[in-house]
C-alpha positions in Angstrom: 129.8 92.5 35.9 133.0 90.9 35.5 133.3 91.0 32.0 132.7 94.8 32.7 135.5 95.3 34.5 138.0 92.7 31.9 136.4 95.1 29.0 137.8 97.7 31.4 141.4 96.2 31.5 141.5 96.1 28.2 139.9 99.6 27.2 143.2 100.1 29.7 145.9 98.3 27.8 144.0 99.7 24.2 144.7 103.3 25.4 148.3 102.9 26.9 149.5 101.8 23.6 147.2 104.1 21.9 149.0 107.1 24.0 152.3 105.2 24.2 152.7 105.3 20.3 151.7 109.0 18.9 147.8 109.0 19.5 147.1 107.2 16.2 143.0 107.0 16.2 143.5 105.1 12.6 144.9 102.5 14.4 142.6 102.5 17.3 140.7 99.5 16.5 143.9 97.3 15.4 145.2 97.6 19.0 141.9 96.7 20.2 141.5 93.7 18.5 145.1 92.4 19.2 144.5 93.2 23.1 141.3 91.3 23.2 142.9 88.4 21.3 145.6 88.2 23.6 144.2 89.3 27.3 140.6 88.4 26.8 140.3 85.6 24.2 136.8 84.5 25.3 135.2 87.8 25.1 132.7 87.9 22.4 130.8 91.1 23.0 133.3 94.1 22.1 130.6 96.9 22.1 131.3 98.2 26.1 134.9 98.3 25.0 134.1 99.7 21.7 131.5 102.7 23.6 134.0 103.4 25.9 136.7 104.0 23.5 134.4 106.3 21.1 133.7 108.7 24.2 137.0 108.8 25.6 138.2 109.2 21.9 135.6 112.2 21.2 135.9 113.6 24.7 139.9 113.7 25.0 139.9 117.7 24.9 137.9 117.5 27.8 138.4 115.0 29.7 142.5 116.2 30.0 141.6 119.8 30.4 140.0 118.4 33.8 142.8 116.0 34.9 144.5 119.4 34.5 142.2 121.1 36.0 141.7 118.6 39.3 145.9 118.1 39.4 147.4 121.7 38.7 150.6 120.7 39.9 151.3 117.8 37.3 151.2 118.4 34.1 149.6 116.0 31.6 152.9 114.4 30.3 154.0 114.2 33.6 151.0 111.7 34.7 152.1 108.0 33.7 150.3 106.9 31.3 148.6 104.1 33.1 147.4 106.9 35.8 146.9 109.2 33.1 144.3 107.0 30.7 142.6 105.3 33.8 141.4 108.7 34.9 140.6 109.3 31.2 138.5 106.0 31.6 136.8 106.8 35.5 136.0 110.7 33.9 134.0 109.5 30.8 132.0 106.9 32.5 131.6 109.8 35.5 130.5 112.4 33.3 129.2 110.5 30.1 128.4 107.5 30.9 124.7 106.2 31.7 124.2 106.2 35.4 121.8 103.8 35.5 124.2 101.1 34.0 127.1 102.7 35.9 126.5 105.1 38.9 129.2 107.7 39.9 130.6 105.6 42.8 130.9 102.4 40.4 133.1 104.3 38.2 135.2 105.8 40.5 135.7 102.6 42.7 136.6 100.7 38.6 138.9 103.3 38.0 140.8 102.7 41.2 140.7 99.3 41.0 142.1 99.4 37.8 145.4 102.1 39.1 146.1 99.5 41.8 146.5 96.4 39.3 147.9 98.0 36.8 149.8 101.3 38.2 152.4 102.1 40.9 152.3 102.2 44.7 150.2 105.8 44.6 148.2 104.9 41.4 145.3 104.0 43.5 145.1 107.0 46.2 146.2 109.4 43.1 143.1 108.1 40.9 140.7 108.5 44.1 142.3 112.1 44.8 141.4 113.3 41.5 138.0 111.6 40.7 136.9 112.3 44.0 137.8 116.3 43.7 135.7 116.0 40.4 132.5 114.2 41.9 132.3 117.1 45.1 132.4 119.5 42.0 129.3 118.1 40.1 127.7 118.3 43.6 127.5 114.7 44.2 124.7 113.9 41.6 122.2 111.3 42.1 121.4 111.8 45.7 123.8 108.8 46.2 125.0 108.3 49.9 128.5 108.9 50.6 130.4 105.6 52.1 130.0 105.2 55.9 132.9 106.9 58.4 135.2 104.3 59.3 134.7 103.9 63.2 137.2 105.7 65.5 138.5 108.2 62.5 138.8 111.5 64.1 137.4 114.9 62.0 139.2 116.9 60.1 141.1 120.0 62.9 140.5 122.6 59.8 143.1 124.7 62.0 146.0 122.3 61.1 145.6 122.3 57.4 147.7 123.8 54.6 146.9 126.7 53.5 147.0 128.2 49.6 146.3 132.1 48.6 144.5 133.2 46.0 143.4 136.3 45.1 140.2 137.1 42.4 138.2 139.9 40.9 135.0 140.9 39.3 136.6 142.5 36.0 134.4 145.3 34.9 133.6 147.5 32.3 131.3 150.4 31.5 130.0 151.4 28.1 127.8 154.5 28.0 125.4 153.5 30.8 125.8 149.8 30.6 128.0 147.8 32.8 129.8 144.6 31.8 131.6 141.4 33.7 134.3 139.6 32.2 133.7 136.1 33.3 135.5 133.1 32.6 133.8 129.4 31.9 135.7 126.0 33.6 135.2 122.7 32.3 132.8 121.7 34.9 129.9 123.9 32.9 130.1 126.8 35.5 131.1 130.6 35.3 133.3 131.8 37.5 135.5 134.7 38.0 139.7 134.9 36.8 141.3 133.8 39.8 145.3 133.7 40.2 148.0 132.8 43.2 149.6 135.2 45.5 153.3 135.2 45.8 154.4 135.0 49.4 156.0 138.6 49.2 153.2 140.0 47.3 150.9 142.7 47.2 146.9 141.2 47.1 146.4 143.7 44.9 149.2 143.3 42.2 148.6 139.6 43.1 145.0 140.4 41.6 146.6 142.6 38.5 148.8 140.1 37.4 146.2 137.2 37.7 144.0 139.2 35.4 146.7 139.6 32.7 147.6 136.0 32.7 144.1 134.4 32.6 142.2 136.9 30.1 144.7 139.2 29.2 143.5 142.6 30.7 145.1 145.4 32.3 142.6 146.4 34.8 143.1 148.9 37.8 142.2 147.1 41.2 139.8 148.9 43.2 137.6 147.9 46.7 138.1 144.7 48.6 134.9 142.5 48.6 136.6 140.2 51.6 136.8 136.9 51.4 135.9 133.4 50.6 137.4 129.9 52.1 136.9 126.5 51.4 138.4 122.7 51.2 139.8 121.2 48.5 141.3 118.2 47.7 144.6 118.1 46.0 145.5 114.6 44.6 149.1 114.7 46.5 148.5 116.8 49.5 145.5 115.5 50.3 143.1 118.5 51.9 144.1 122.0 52.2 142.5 125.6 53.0 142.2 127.9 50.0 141.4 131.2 50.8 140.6 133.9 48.3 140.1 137.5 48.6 138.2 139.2 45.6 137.9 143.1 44.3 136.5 144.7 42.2 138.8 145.7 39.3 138.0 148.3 36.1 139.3 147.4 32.6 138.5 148.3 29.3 135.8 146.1 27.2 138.5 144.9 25.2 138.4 141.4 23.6 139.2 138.8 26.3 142.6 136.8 25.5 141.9 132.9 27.6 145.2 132.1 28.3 145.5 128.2 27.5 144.4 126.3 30.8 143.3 123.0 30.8 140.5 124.1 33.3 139.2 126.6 31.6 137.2 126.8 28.2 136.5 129.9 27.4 136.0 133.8 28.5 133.7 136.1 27.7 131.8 140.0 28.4 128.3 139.8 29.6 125.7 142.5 30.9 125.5 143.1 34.4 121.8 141.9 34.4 122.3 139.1 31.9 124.5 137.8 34.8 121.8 136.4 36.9 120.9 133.8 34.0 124.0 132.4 34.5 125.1 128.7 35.7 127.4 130.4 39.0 128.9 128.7 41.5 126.4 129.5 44.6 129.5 131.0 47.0 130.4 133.5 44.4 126.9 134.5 43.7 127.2 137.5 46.6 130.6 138.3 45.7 129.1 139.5 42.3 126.3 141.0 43.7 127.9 143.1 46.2 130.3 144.1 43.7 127.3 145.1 41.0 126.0 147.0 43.5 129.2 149.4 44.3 130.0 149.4 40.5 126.6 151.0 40.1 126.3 153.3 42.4 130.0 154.7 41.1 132.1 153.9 43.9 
């Protein structure tokens, strides 16, 4: 396994000049060649390094949309790029990579590895942060164990954490006797409904409204409350915090849905009330739409 994790270093050192330098693919395996030569001149097996850098390569699109997606408050460019191409490395093997070779924990634990020797002080915890928010939202795949509490580590007092806003709806619309929900897909394969942030001055409602507009691009009239929904998250820099969302329902015309260009999201779409239940749905929003079908239906 250790020339694993030297292939690593130098998938690493391949992709920092690869990113440092413009992106040139054509010039992709050039770099490669001259990092092995130099950092790994008794390496005769290139085709890990070679696998990895195909995927990572072919899977860029997505693989930043969820760095964005898992970090919302740094921007790609703001990442350094040793922080920024090790999580590029830790998602592919994560979410492409053959678990069999390489299970989920493997890959996270090479990725940090690889932020401490070759990042800054908070490489490390920063990798960790985001990988680790990305593995809870696959649902910890492979029935794998999670690592032993240390001895004396007190729980979490959910009472003391931050807390972040949000505010959602079920977008509908109705066309002759046919109902529709505008639902939005995230990179993690699920559909979901537009979410946005409340100001701290600001209406839930026109919270709602405005998160609408920006995310698909409807002006939609906000209508009953469906209460509430709280869970933990774990931000990369602030370690856990409390979001809390309130959803309602909220009327718009079935006009074509404008995805406003979000690194966690892919793409938007109208669907059929009774198509819904087909869907891949995150299981704590499942009653959110249901309740919500069920008022839209009876006309309230």
């Amino acid at each position: 396994m250790a020339n694993r994790h030297l292939s690593r270093s130098i998938v690493l050192q391949t992709l920092f000049e690869w990113d440092f330098n413009g992106r040139d693919n054509s010039k992709l395996k050039e770099v490669m060649l001259r990092d092995i030569a130099e950092f790994a001149p008794g390496l005769t097996d290139f085709s890990f390094i070679e696998g990895l850098l195909e995927v990572i390569i072919n899977k860029q699109e997505i693989l930043d949309g969820i760095i964005v997606k898992s970090a919302p408050e740094w921007p790609l460019d703001r990442i350094s790029p040793i922080d920024r191409n090790v999580l590029r490395i830790g998602l592919s093997e994560l979410l492409f990579g053959e678990k069999k070779e390489v299970p989920s924990r493997v890959a996270i634990n090479e990725a940090i590895e690889l932020a401490k020797s070759f990042g800054g002080e908070n490489s490390g915890k920063f990798v960790n942060g985001v990988l680790g928010t990305v593995y809870k939202e696959m649902g910890e795949p492979e029935g794998e164990q999670p690592a032993p509490k240390r001895k004396g580590k007190e729980p979490i007092d959910i009472t003391k954490l931050p807390i972040e806003k949000l505010c959602g709806a079920v977008v509908y619309a109705r066309e002759g006797n046919k109902i529709y929900l505008a639902l939005v897909h995230d990179v993690f394969g699920f559909w979901t409904l537009t979410k946005g942030g409340v100001e701290a001055d600001e209406q839930e409602e026109t919270g709602t409204a405005n998160g609408i507009k920006d995310e698909i691009g409807l002006d939609a009239k906000i209508g009953q409350n469906l209460g509430k929904n709280e869970y933990i998250a774990s931000d990369p820099q602030k370690g856990k915090i409390r979001k809390q969302v309130s959803y309602f329902i909220a009327e718009a015309n079935k006009e074509e849905l404008k995805l406003k260009s979000s690194g966690g999201l892919n793409d938007a779409r109208w669907f059929e009330a009774d198509d819904v239940v087909d869907l891949k749905i995150y299981d704590d929003i499942v009653p959110i739409i249901t309740k919500a079908i069920g008022i839209i239906a009876q006309g309230k």
